[in-house]
PLY file of the C-alpha trace (Angstrom):
ply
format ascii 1.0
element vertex 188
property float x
property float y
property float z
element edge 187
property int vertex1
property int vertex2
end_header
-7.11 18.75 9.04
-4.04 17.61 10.97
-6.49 17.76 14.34
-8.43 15.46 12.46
-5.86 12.90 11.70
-4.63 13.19 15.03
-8.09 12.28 16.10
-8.04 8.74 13.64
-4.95 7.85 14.81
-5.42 7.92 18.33
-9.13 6.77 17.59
-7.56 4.06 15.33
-4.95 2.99 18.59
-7.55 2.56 21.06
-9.51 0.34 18.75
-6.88 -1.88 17.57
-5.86 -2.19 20.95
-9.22 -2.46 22.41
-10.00 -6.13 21.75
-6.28 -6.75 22.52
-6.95 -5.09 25.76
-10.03 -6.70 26.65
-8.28 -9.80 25.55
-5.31 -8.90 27.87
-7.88 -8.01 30.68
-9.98 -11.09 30.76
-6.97 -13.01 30.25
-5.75 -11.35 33.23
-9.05 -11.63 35.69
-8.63 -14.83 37.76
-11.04 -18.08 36.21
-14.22 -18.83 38.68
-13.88 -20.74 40.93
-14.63 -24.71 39.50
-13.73 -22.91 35.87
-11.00 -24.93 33.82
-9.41 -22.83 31.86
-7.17 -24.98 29.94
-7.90 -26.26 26.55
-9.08 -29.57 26.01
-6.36 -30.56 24.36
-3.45 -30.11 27.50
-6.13 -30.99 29.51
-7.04 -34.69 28.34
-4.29 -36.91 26.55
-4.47 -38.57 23.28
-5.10 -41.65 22.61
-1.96 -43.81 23.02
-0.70 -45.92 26.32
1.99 -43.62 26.85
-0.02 -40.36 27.14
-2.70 -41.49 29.25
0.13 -42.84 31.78
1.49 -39.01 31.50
-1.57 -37.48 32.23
-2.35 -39.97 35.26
1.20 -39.70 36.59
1.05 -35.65 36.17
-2.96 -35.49 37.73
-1.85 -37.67 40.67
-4.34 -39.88 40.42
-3.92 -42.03 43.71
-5.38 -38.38 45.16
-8.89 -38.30 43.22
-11.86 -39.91 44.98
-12.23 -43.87 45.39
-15.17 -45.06 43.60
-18.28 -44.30 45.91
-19.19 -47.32 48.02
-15.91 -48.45 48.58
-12.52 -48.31 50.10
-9.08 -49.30 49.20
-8.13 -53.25 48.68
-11.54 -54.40 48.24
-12.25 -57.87 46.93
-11.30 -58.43 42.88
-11.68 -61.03 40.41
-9.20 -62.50 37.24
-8.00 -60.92 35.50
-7.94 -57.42 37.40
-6.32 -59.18 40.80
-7.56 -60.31 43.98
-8.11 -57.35 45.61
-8.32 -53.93 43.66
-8.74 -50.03 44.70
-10.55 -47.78 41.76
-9.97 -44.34 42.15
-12.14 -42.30 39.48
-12.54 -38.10 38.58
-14.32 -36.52 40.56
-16.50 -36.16 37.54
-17.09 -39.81 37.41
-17.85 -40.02 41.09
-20.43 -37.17 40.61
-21.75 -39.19 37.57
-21.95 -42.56 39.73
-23.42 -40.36 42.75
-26.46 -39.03 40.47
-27.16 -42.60 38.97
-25.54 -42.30 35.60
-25.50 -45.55 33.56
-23.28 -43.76 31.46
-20.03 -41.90 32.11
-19.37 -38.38 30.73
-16.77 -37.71 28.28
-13.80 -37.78 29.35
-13.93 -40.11 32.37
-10.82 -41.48 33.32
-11.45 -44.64 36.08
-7.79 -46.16 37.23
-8.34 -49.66 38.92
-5.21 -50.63 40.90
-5.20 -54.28 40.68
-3.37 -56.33 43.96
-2.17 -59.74 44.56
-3.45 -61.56 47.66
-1.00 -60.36 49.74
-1.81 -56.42 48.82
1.49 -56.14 45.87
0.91 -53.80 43.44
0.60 -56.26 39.75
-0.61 -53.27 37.44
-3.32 -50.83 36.91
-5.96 -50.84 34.23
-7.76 -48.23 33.43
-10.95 -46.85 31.15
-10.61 -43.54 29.29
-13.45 -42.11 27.85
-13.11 -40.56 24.85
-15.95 -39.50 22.36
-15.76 -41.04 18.90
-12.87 -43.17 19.93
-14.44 -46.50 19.18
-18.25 -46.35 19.57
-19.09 -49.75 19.09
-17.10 -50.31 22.73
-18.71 -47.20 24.32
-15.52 -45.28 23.25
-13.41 -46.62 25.64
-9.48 -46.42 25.41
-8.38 -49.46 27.40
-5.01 -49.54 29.09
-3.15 -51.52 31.46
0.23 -50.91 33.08
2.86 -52.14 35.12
3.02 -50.98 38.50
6.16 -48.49 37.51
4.05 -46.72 34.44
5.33 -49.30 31.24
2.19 -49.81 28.92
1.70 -53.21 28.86
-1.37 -53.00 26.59
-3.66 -50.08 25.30
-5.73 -48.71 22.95
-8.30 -51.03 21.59
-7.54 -54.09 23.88
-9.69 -57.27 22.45
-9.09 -59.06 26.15
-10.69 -55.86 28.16
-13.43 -55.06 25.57
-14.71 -58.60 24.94
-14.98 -59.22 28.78
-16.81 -55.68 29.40
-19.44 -56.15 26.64
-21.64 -58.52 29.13
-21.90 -54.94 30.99
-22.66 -53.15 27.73
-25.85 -51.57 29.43
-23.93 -50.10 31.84
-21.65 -48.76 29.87
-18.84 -51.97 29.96
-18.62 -51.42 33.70
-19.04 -54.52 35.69
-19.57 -52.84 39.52
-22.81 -51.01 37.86
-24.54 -54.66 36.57
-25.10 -54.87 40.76
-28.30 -53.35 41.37
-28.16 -53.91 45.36
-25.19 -51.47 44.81
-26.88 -49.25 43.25
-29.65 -49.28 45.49
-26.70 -48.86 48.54
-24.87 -45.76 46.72
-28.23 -44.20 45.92
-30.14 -44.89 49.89
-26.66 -43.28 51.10
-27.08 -39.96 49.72
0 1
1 2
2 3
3 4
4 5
5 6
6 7
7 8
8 9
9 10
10 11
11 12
12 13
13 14
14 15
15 16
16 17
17 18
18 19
19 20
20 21
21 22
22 23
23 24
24 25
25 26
26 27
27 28
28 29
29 30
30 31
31 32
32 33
33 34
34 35
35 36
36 37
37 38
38 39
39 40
40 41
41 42
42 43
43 44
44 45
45 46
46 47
47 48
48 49
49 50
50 51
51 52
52 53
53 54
54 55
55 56
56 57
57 58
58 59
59 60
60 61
61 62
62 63
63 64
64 65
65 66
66 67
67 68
68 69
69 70
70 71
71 72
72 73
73 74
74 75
75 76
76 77
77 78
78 79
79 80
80 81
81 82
82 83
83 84
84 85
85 86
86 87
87 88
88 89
89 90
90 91
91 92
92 93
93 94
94 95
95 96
96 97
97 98
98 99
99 100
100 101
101 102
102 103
103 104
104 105
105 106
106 107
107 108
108 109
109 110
110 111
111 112
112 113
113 114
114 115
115 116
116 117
117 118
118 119
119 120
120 121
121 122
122 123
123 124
124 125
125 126
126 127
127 128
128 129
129 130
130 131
131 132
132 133
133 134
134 135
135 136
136 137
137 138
138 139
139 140
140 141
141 142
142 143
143 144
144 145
145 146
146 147
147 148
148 149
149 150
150 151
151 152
152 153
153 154
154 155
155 156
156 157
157 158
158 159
159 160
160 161
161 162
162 163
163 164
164 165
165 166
166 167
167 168
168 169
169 170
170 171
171 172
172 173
173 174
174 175
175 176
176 177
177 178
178 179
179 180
180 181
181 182
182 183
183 184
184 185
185 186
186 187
């Protein structure tokens, strides 16, 4: 009898500690390569000016891929400034490369916006984010001063009214120009 309950408790040790172990195994294996491991929600902010400016600031976004098709301090209009640079995920830019008229989830675009003699005035930027606001495409608007302060975000009337003409592309402007898209699409 005592071999016996020798033979549950070890028995018993190895399973409670086996999905522990496998846990602590796994957990220990390196990700694949490409594989985000972090959860959604320390991946992507919330939904507030100051978050978003955390997450760009922390993601060094002046590093991520310009949108396709052009370069930095490339002619704007009012109210963005006259010349702008858009730097966009590298999900977005895979998005824009296949021909989506819609961005994923989570896209995060960050339009630097420059006065004519190439100053920094502020960024704006378009945040994605699923069930947001889906009569705007569930877009979180936001638009900062050059050193971070939120100047406006969240549901901005100004932004959303003046995207809506693009509403079939998704409120982005630069994707109503079909001899773009026929440029970005011959160049691949």
């Amino acid at each position: 009898m005592r071999g016996y309950a020798v033979v549950l408790v070890i028995l018993a040790a190895a399973v409670g500690t086996g999905c522990g172990g496998r846990e602590a195994v796994a957990a220990s294996r390196p990700a694949p390569a490409g594989t985000d491991t972090t959860p959604a929600s320390e991946t992507y902010p919330d939904t507030t000016g100051l978050a978003l400016w955390a997450f760009l600031d922390s993601s060094d976004f002046r590093t991520w891929p310009l949108w396709p098709g052009k370069g930095r301090f490339f002619p704007g209009e009012q109210p963005h400034g006259a010349l702008l640079t858009v730097f966009v995920e590298p999900g977005v830019r895979d998005a824009l490369l296949d021909g989506a008229e819609r961005m994923p989830p989570r896209a995060v675009i960050v339009k630097e916006n420059y006065g004519p003699d190439s100053t920094l005035r502020a960024h704006t930027v378009m945040y994605k984010v699923p069930g947001y606001d889906p009569q705007h495409h569930d877009w979180f608007w936001g638009q900062y001063a050059p050193d971070g302060k939120v100047l406006a975000a969240g549901r901005v009337q100004l932004c959303w009214q003046c995207h809506e003409v693009a509403a079939p592309y998704d409120d982005l402007w630069i994707l109503r120009d079909e001899a773009y898209l026929r440029r970005l699409n011959s160049g691949r």
